[in-house]
Backbone as JSON, one array per atom type, in Angstrom:
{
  "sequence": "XXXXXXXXXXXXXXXXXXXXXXXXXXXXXXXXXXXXXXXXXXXXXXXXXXXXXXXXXXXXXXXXXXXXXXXXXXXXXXXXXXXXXXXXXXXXXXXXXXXXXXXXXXXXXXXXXXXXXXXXXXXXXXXXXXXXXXXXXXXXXXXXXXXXXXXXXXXXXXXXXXXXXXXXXXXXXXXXXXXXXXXXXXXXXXXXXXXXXXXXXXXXXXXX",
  "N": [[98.18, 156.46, 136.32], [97.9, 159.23, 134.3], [95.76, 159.67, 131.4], [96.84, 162.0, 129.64], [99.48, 161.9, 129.78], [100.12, 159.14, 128.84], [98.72, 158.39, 125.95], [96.13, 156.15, 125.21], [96.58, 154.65, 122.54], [97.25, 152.81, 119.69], [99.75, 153.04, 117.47], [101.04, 152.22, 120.07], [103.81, 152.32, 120.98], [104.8, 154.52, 119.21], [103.76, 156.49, 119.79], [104.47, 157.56, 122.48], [106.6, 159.09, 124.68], [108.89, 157.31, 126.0], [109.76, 154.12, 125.13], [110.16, 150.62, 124.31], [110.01, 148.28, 121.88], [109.26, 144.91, 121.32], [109.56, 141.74, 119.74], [107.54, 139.19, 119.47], [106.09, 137.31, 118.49], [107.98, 134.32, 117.59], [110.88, 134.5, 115.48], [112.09, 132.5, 114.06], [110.43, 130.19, 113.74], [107.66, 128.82, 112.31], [104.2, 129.48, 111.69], [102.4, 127.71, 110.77], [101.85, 124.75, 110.31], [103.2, 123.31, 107.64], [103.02, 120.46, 106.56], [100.51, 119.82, 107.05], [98.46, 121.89, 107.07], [97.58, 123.08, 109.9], [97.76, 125.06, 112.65], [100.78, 126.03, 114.35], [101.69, 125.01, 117.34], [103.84, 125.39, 119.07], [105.1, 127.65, 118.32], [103.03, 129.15, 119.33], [103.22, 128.57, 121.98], [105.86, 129.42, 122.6], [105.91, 132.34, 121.82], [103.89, 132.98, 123.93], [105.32, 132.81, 126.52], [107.69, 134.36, 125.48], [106.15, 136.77, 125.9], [104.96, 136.74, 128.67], [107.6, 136.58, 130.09], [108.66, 139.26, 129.59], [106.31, 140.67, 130.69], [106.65, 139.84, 133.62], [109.1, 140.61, 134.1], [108.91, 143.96, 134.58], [106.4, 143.88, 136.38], [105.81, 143.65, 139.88], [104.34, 141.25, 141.97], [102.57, 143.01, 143.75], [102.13, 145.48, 142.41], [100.26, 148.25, 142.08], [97.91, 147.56, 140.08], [96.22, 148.61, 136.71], [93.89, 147.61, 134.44], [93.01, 148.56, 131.15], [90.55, 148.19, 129.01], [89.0, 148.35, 125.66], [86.87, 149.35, 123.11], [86.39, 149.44, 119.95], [82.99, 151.35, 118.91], [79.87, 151.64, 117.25], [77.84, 153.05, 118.37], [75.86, 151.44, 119.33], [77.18, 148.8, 120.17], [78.81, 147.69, 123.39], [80.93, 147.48, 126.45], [80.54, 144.47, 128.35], [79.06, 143.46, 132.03], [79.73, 140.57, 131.83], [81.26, 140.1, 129.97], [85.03, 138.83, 128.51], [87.05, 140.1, 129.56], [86.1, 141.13, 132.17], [86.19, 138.45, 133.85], [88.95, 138.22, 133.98], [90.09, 139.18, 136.46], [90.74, 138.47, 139.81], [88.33, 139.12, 142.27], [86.35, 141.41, 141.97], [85.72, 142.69, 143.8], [86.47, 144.7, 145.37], [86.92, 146.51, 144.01], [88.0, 149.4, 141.63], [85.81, 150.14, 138.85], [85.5, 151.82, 135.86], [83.67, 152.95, 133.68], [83.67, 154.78, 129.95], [83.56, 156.7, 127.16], [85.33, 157.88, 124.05], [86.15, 159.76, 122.05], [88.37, 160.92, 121.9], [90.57, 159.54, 120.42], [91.99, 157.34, 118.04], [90.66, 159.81, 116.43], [90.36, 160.82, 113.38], [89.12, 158.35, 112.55], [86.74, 158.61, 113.44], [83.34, 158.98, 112.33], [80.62, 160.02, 112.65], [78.67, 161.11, 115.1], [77.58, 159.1, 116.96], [79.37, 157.48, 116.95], [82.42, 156.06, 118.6], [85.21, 155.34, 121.08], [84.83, 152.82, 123.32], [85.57, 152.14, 126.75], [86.61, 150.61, 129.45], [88.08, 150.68, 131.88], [89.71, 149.16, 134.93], [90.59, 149.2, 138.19], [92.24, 149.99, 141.04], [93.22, 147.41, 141.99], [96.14, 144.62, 141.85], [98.72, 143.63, 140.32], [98.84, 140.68, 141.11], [96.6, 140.11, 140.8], [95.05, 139.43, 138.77], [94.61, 137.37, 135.85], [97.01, 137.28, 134.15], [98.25, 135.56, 132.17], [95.96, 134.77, 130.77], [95.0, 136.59, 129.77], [97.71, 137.96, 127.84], [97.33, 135.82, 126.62], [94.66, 135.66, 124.91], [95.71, 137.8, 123.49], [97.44, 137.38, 121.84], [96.42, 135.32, 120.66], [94.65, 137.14, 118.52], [94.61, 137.23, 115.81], [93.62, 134.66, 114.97], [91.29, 132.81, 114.5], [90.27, 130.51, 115.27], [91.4, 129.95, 117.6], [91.27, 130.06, 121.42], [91.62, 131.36, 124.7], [89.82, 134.49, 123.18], [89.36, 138.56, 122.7], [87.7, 141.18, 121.33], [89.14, 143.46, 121.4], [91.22, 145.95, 122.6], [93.91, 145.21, 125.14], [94.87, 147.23, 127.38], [97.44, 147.04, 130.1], [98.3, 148.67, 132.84], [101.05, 150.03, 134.83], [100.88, 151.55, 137.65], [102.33, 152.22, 140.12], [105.38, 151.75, 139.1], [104.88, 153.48, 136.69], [104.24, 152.99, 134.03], [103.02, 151.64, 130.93], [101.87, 148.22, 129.6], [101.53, 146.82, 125.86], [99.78, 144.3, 124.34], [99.9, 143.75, 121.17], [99.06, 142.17, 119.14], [100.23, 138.91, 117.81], [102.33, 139.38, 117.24], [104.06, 141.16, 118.41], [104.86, 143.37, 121.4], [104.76, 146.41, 123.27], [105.83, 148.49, 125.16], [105.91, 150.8, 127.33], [106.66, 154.57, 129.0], [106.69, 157.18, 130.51], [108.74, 158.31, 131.03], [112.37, 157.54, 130.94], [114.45, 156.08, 132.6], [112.59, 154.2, 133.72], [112.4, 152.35, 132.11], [115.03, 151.3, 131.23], [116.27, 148.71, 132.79], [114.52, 146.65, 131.65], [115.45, 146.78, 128.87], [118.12, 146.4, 129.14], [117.98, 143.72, 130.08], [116.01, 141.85, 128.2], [116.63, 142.56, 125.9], [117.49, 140.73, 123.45], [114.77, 140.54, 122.45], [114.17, 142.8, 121.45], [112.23, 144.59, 118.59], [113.94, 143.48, 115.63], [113.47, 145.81, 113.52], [113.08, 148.6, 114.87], [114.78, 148.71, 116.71], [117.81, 150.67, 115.82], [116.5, 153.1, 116.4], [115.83, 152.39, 118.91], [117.58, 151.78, 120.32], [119.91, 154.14, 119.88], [118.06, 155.46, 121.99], [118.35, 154.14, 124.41], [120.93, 153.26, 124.98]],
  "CA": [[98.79, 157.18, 135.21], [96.84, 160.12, 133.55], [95.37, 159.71, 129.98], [96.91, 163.31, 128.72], [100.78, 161.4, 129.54], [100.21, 158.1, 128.11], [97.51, 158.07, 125.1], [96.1, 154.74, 124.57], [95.79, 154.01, 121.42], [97.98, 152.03, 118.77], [100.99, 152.58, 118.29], [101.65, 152.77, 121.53], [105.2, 152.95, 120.68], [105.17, 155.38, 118.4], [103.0, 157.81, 120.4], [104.96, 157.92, 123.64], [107.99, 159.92, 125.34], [109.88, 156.43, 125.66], [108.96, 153.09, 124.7], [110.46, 149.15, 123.94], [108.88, 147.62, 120.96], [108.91, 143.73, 121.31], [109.06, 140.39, 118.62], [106.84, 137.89, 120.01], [106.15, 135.65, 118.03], [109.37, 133.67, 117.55], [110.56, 134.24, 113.63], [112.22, 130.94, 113.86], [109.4, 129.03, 114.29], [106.93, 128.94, 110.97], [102.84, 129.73, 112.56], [101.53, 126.79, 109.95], [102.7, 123.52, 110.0], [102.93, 122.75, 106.26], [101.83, 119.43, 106.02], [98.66, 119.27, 107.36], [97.86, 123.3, 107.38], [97.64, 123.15, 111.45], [98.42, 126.48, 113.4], [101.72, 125.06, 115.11], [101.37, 124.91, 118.59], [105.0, 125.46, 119.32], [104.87, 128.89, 117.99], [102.1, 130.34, 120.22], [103.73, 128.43, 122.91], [107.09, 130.48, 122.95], [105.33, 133.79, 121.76], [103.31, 133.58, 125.12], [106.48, 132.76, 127.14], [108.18, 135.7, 125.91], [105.25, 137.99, 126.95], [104.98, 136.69, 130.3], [108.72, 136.74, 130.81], [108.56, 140.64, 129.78], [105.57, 141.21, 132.25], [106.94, 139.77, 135.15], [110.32, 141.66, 134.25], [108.27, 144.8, 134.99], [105.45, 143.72, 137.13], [105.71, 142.65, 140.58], [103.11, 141.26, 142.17], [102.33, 144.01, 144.78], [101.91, 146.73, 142.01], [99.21, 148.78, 141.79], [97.76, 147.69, 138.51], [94.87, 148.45, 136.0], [93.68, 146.97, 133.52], [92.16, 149.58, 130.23], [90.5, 147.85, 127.84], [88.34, 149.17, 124.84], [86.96, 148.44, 121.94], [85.01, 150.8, 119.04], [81.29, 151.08, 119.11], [78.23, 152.31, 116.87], [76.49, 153.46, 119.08], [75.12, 150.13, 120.3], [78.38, 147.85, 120.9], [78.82, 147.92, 124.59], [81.2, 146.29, 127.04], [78.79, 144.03, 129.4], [79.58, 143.2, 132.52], [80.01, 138.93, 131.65], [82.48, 139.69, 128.75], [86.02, 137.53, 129.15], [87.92, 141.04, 130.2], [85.67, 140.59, 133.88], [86.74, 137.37, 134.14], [90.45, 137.97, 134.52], [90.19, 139.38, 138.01], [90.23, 137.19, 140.69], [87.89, 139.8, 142.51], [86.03, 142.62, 141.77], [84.39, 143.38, 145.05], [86.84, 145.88, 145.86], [87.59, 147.29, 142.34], [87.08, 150.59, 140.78], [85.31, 150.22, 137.45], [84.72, 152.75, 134.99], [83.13, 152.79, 131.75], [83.68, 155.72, 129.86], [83.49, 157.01, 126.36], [86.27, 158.23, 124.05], [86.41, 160.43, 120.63], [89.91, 161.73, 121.56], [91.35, 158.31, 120.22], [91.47, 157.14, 116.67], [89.63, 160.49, 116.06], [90.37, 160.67, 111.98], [88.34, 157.26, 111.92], [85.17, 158.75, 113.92], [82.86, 160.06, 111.11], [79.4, 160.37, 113.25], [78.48, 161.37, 116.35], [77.4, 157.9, 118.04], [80.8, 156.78, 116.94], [83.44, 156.45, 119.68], [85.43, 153.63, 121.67], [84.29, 152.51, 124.79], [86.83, 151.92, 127.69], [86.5, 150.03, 131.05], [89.07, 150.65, 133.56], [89.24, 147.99, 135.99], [91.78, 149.62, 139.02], [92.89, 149.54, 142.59], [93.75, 145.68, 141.86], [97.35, 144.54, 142.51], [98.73, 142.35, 139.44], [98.64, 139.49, 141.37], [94.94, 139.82, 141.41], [94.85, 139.29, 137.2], [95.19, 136.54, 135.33], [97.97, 137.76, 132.76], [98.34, 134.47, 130.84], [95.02, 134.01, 130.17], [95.21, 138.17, 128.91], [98.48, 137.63, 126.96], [96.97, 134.81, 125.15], [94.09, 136.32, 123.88], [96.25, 139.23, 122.52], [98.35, 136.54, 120.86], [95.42, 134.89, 119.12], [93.69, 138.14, 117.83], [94.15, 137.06, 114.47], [93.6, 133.44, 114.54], [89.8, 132.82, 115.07], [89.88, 128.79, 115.58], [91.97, 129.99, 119.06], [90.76, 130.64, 122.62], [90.63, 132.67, 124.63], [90.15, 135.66, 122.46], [89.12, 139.21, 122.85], [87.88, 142.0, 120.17], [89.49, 145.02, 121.66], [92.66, 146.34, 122.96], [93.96, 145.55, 126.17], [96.24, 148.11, 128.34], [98.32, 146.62, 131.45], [98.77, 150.08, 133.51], [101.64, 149.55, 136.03], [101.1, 153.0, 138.36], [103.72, 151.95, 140.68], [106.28, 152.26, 138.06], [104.43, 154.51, 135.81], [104.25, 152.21, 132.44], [101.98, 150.47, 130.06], [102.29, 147.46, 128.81], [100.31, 146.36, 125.34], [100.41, 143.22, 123.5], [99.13, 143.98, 120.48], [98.45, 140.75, 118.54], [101.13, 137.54, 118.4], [103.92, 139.83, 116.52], [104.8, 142.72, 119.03], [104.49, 143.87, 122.13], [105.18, 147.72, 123.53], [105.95, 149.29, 127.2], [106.12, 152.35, 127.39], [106.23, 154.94, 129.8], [106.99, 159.09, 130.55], [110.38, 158.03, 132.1], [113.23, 156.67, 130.34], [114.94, 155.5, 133.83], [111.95, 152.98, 133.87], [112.5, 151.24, 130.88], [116.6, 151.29, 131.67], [116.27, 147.23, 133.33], [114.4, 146.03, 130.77], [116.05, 147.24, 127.76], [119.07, 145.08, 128.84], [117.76, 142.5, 130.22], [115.15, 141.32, 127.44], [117.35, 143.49, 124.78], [117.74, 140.43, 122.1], [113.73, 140.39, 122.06], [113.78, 144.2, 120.6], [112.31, 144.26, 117.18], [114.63, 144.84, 114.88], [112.95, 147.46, 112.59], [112.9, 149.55, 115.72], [115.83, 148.76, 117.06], [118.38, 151.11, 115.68], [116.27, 154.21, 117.22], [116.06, 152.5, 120.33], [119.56, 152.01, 120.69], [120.21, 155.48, 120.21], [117.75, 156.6, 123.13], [118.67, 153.49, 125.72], [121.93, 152.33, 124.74]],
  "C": [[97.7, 157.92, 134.45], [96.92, 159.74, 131.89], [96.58, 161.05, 128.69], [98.61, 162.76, 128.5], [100.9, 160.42, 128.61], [98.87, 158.14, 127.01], [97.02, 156.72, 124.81], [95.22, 154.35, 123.56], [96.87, 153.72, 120.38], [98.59, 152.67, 118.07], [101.42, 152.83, 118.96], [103.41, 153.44, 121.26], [105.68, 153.94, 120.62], [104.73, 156.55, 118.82], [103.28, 158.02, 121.92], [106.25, 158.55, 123.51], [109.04, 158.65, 125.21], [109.13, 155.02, 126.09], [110.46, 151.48, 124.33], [109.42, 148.62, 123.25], [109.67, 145.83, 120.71], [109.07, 142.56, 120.57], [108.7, 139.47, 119.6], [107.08, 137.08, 119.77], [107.56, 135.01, 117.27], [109.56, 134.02, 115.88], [111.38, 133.47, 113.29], [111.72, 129.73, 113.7], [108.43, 129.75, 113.06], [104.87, 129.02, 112.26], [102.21, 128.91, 112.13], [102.41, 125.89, 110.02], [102.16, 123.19, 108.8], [102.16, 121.94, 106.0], [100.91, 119.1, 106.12], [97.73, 120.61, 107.87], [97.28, 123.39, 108.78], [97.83, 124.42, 112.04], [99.94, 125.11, 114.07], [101.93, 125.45, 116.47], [102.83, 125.78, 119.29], [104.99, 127.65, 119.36], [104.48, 129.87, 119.15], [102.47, 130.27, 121.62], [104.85, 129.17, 123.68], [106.89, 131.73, 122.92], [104.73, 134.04, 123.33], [104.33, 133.25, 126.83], [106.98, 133.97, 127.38], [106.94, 136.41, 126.14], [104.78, 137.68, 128.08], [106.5, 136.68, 130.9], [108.46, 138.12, 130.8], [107.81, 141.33, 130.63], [106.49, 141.34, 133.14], [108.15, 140.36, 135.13], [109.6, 143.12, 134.82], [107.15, 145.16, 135.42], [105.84, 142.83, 138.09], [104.17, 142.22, 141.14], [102.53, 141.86, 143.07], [102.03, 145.43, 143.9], [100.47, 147.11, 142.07], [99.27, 148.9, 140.26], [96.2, 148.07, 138.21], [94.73, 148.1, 134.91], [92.47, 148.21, 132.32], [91.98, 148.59, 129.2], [89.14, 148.57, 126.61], [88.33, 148.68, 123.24], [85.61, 149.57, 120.56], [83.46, 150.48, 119.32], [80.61, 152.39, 118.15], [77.82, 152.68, 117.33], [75.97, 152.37, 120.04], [76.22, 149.08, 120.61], [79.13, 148.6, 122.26], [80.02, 147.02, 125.21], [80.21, 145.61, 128.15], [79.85, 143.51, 129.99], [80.32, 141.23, 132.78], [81.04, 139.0, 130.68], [84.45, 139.25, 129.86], [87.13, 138.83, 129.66], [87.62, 140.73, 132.05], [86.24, 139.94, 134.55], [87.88, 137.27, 134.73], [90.76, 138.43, 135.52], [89.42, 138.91, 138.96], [88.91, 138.04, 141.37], [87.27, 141.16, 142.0], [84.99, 143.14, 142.59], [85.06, 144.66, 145.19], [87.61, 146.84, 144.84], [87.23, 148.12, 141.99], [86.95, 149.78, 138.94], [84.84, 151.32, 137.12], [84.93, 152.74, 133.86], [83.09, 154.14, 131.75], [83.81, 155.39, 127.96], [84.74, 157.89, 125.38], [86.13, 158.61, 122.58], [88.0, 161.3, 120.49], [91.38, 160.65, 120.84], [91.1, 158.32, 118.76], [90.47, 158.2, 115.82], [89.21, 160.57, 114.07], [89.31, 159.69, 111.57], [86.8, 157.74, 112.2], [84.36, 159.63, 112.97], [81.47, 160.38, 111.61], [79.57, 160.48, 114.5], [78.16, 160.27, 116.86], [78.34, 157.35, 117.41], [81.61, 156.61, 118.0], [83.99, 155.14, 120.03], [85.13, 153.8, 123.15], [85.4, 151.81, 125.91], [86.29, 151.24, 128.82], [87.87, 150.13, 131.43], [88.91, 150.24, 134.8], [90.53, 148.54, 137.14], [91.48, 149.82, 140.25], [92.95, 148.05, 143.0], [95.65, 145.9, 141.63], [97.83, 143.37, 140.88], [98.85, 140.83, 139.73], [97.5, 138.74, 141.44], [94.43, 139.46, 139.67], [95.3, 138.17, 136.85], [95.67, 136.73, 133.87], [98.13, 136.88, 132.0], [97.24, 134.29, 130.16], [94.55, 135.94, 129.03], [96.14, 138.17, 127.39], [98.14, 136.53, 125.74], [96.19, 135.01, 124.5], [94.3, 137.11, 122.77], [96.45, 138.4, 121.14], [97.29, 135.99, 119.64], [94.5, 135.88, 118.68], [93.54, 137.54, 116.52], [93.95, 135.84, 114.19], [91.96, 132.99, 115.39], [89.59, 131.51, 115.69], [91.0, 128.84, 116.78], [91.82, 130.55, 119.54], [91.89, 130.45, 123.43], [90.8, 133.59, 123.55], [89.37, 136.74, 123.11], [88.65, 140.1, 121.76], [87.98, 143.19, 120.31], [90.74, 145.41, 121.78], [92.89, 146.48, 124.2], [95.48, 145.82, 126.68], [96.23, 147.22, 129.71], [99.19, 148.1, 131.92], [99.71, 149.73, 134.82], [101.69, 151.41, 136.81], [101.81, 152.82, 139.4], [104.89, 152.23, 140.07], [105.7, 153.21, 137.25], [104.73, 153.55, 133.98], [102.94, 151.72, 132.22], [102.65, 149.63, 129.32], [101.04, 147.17, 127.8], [100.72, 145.67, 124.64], [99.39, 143.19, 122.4], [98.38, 142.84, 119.15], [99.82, 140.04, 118.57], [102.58, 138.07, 117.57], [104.73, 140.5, 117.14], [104.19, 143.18, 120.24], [104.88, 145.4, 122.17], [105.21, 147.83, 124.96], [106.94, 150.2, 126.76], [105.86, 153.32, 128.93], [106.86, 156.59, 129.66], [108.23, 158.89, 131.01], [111.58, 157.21, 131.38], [114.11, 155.47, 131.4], [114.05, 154.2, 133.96], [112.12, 151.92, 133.13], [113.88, 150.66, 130.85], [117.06, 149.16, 131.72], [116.24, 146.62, 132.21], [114.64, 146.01, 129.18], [117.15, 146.44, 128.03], [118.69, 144.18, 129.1], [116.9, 141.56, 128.84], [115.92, 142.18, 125.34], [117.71, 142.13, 123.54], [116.43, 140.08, 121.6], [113.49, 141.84, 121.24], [113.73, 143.74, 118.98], [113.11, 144.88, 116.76], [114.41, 145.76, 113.85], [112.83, 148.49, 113.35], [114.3, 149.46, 116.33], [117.39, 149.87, 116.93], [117.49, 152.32, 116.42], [115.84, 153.63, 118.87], [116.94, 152.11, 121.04], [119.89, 153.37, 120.83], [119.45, 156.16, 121.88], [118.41, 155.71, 124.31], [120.34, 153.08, 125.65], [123.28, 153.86, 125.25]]
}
């Protein structure tokens, strides 16, 4: 999937042709257990449920996937090749990697020239070759520091078989999106009482 169709950069949603925006994290389920100020286990447990049911609704395991992830940089914050993105593919003998550089993103924020975000694209891997739970759960705990794994970037799930992205953007919301409304068609009913509802009424109108 080309860059100039899908932009990746937050809100995915809101900056695509057609899109499904997500509630994760359960809002039945409280994230603190009161009495003894705990994270509650339960919580992160069902949040990373539903975002592996929604994957595997639109990932088989034969797709041609990639993995974009990225993360700002000074000038001197780098991705290295040991960080926990590497990790999640079983292989990377036969993987394209490329690191690349990016001021066409978040540009409003870039106020110097060694500003920019830094990208790795990890592709011609199959999603069976990723380990998506251990991805999804990082997303989930972005904002909770005393839980692993974590990550401090943004990671894209490129399905180029179907033509989508999926991004889980911390433990409240996911997005998938794609240039095709026909793609999104399945999972719009099937997963349709996870749609947030603050989005929901305009994406009734386009899928419904």
């Amino acid at each position: 999937m080309d860059e100039p169709d899908i932009k990746l950069e937050r809100p995915l949603f809101y900056k695509s042709p057609f899109g499904l925006r997500f509630e994760i994290g359960p809002s039945d389920q409280e994230i603190w257990n009161d009495e003894n100020e705990t994270l509650n286990s339960e919580y992160f447990s069902l949040a990373l449920e539903r975002a592996m049911s929604i994957f595997k609704a639109v990932f088989e395991s034969s797709d041609d996937t990639a993995i974009a992830y990225q993360i700002f940089s000074d000038g001197r914050r780098k991705i290295k090749k040991r960080s926990f993105i590497f990790k999640q593919v079983k292989s990377l003998d036969n993987a394209n990697i490329d690191l690349t550089d990016h001021r066409d993103i978040y540009s409003e924020n870039l106020d110097y020239k060694c500003e920019c975000w830094k990208r790795v694209t990890i592709s011609g891997i199959t999603a069976a070759e990723i380990d998506v739970e251990q991805l999804l759960k990082a997303a989930i705990n972005t904002d909770f520091s005393s839980l692993k794994p974590q990550f401090n970037g943004e990671c894209y799930l490129i399905n180029r078989t179907k033509q989508l992205v999926l991004f889980l953007y911390d433990d409240r919301g996911m997005d998938v999106v794609s240039t095709n409304k026909e793609t999104l068609n399945a999972l719009y009913k099937s997963h349709n009482e996870l749609i947030l509802d603050y989005d929901r009424e305009n994406i009734d109108l386009v899928f419904s």
